[in-house]
LOKE-785452 format. One record per residue (C-alpha): residue in one letter; x, y, z. Coordinates in steps of 0.1 Angstrom, whole numbers, padded with zeros to 4 digits, always signed. Layout:
<nodes>
AXYZ...
</nodes>
This chain:
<nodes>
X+0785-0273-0924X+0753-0286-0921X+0748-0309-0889X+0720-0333-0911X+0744-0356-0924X+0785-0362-0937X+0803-0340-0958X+0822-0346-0986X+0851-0345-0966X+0839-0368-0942X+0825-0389-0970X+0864-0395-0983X+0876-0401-0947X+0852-0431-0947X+0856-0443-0980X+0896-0444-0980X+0900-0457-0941X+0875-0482-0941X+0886-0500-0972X+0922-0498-0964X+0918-0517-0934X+0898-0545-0946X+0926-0544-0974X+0950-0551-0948X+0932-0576-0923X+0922-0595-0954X+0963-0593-0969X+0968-0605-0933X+0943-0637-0937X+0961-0646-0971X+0995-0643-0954X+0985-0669-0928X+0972-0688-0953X+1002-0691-0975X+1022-0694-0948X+1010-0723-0936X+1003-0735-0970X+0964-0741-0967X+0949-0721-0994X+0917-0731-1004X+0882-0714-1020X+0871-0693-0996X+0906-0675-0996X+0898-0669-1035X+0867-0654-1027X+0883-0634-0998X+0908-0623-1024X+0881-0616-1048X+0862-0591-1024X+0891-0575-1017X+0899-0567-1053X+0862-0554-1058X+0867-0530-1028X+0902-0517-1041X+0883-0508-1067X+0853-0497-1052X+0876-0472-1032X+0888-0460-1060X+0856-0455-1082X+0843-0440-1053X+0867-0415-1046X+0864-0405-1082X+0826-0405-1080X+0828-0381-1049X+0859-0358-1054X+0866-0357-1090X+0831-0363-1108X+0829-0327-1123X+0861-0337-1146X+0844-0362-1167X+0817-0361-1192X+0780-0364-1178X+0776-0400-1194X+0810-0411-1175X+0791-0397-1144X+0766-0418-1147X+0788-0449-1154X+0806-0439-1122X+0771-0444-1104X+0766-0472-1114X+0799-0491-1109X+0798-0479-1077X+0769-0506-1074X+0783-0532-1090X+0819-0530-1067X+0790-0525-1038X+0772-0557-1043X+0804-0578-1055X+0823-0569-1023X+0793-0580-0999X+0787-0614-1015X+0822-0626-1022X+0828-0619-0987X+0794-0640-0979X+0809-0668-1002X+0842-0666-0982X+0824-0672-0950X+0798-0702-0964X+0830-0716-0979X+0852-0717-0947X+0820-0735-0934X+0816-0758-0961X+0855-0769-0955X+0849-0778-0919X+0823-0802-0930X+0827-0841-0938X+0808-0848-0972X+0775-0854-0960X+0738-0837-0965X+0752-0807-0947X+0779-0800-0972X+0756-0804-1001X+0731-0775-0982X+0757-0755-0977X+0771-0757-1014X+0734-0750-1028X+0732-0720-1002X+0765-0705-1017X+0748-0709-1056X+0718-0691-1040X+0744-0662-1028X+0754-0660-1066X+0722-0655-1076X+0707-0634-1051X+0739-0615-1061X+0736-0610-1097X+0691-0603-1094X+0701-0574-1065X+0724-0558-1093X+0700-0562-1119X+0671-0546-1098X+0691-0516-1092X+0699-0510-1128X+0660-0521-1143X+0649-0497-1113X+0672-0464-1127X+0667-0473-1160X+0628-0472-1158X+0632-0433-1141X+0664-0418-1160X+0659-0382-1146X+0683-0391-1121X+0709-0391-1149X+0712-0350-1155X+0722-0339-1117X+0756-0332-1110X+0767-0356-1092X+0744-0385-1105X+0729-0406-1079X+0696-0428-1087X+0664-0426-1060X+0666-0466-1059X+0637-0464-1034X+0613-0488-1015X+0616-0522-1034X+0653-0523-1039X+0654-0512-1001X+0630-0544-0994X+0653-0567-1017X+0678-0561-1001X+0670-0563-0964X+0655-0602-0973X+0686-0608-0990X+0705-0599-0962X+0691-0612-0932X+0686-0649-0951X+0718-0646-0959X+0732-0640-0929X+0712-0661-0907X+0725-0690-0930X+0760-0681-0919X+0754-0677-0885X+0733-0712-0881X+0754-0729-0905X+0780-0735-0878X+0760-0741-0850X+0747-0780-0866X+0783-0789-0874X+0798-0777-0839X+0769-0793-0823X+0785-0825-0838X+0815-0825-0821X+0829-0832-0794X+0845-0798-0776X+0844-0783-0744X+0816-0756-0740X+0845-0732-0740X+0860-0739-0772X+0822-0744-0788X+0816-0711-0774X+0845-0691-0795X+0840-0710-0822X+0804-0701-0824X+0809-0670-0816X+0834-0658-0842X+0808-0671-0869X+0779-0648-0853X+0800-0619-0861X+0779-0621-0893X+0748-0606-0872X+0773-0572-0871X+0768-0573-0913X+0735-0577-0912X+0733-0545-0886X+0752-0522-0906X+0734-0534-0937X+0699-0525-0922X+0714-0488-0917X+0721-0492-0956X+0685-0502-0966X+0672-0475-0941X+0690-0447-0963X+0680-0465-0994X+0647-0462-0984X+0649-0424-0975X+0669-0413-1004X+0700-0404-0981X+0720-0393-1007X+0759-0391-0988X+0743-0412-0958X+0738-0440-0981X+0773-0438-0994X+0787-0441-0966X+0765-0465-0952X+0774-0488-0980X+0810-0483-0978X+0805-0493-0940X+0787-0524-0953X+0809-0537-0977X+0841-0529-0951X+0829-0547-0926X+0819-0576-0947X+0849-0583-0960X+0868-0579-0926X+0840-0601-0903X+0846-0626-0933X+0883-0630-0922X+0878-0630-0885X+0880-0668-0881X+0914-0669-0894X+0929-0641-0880X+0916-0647-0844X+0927-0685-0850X+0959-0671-0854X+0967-0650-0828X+0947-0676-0805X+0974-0700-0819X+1004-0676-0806X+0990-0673-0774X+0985-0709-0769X+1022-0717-0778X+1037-0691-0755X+1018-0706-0730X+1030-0742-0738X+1063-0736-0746X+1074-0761-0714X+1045-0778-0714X+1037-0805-0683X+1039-0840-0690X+1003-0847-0680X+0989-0811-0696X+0963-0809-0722X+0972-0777-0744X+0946-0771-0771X+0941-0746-0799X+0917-0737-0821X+0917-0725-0855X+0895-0729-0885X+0899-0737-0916X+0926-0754-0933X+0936-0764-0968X+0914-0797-0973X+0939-0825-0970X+0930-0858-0983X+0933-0882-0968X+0926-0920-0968X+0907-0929-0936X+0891-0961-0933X+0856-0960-0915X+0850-0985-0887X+0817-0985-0895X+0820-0987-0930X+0837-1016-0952X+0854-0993-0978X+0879-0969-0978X+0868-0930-0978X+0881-0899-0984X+0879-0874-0959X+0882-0835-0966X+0897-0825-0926X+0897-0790-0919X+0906-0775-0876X+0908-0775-0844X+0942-0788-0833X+0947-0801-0801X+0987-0803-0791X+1011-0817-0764X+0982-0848-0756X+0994-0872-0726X+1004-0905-0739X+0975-0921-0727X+0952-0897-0739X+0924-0901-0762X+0906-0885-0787X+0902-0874-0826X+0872-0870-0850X+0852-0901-0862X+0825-0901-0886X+0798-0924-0885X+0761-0929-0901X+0749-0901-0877X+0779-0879-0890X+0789-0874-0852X+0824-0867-0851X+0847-0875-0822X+0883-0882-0811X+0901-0916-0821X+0916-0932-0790X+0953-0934-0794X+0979-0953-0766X+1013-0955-0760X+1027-0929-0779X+1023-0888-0781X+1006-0878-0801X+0999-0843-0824X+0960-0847-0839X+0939-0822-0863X+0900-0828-0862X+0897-0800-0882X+0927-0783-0903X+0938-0747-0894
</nodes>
């Protein structure tokens, strides 16, 4: 066995553990989802990505164990829907993320950025694909080896490292104006901010990808990309799945809450609710798309809830003489 790189053993191991567990963390997202009833897009695209990398798993374990029982031409189509599960997996699970964004957003120029950044992600999605196959197209050589695999070399390499890091960096500062905006304790600004810069873990493993791609690394790049597109899909249901076991752990701990004790959660978001919510500022009636962080078990006297205002600051309505049970954002 040689020590230089994976076997084909080790190859399989990869492909069929990784996928399975962003199978089940993302079948865990959807359950929370349904559960509380508060589907919305970026669970379709969740769902989407993990339909692609079911079948990525399975064209890939076809590609790698059982390639020598189909015709050479059905190799070669094995190749190169192994690319197209690839690249569909990573952006739907890109899409998810901008989307869960885009729902903790008021309408506003921020939303509208946000929903040209996510046709941007289509695009760049569908020129990446179309690179690789103009790029093994042009040099079919590639076609007669065994197991077929295409040299996609330096420019796809490049493509895809700019695709990636722009990509990423949008998800990761996308947050960071719209938490800015509100009014949270450093703590709870903190974990929100940091369960969005998970993205920067993608863009990591996705630079080990483009490295191999560049080299020619033949199993390393498979397994590279499986990585990839694994942890895509499960850093793009992280906000939801952390919102929910911080949620259990906050009512265990408020169960018999004091009379005077602020308990807050937060979690991320929610189905979009309308809602008609008149603007003090404004002199018509708006609707407002709300999406989390849940703050439970207030004081009677206390204050606070989300307002929107020409700045699109958002902050906590003042509410008296009665308990109260507010969402600024939805879960």
């Amino acid at each position: 066995m040689s020590s230089s790189g994976p076997t084909i053993a080790q190859a399989e191991v990869v492909n069929m553990v990784l996928p399975l567990v962003a199978i089940i963390v993302t079948s865990f997202r959807l359950y929370c989802r349904v559960r509380k009833g508060r589907l919305w897009l970026d669970d379709l695209w969740a769902t989407f990505a993990m339909i692609f990398i079911l079948g990525l798993l399975v064209v890939d374990w076809l590609y790698l164990e059982s390639y020598d029982k189909f015709p050479q031409g059905g190799r070669v189509a094995l190749y190169y829907m192994v690319c197209v599960f690839f690249y569909a997996v990573v952006w739907c699970s890109r899409i998810s993320i901008l989307l869960t964004v885009v729902r903790l957003t008021i309408p506003g120029t921020l939303r509208r950025v946000l929903i040209f950044a996510q046709m941007m992600f289509i695009i760049a999605w569908a020129v990446l694909f179309a690179q690789v196959w103009w790029t093994c197209e042009s040099e079919p050589g590639w076609k007669t080896q065994p197991r077929p695999q295409c040299d996609l070399g330096r420019n796809v390499a490049i493509a895809q490292i700019i695709t990636d890091v722009l990509g990423d960096t949008i998800l990761i500062l996308g947050p960071f104006r719209l938490i800015y905006k509100v009014r949270l304790t450093k703590t709870q600004k903190i974990r929100i901010l940091a369960i969005f810069s998970t993205s920067a873990i993608t863009t990591i493993v996705s630079l080990a990808h483009a490295y191999y791609v560049l080299s020619d690394g033949g199993l390393k790049e498979a397994v590279a990309a499986m990585v990839e597109t694994s942890v895509s899909l499960i850093v793009a249901n992280l906000s939801v799945v952390v919102a929910f076991f911080l949620s259990m752990s906050t009512e265990d701990e408020t169960t018999s809450p004091a009379p005077w004790t602020i308990a807050s959660i937060v979690t991320f978001g929610s189905q979009p609710i309308r809602r008609r919510v008149r603007d003090p500022l404004a002199t018509t009636v708006i609707g407002v798309e709300t999406t989390t962080i849940k703050l439970t078990d207030l004081p009677e006297t206390s204050s606070s809830g989300l307002k929107s205002g020409n700045t699109d600051e958002i902050s906590l309505d003042n509410m008296e003489g009665k308990r109260s049970r507010s969402e600024v954002w939805g879960a």
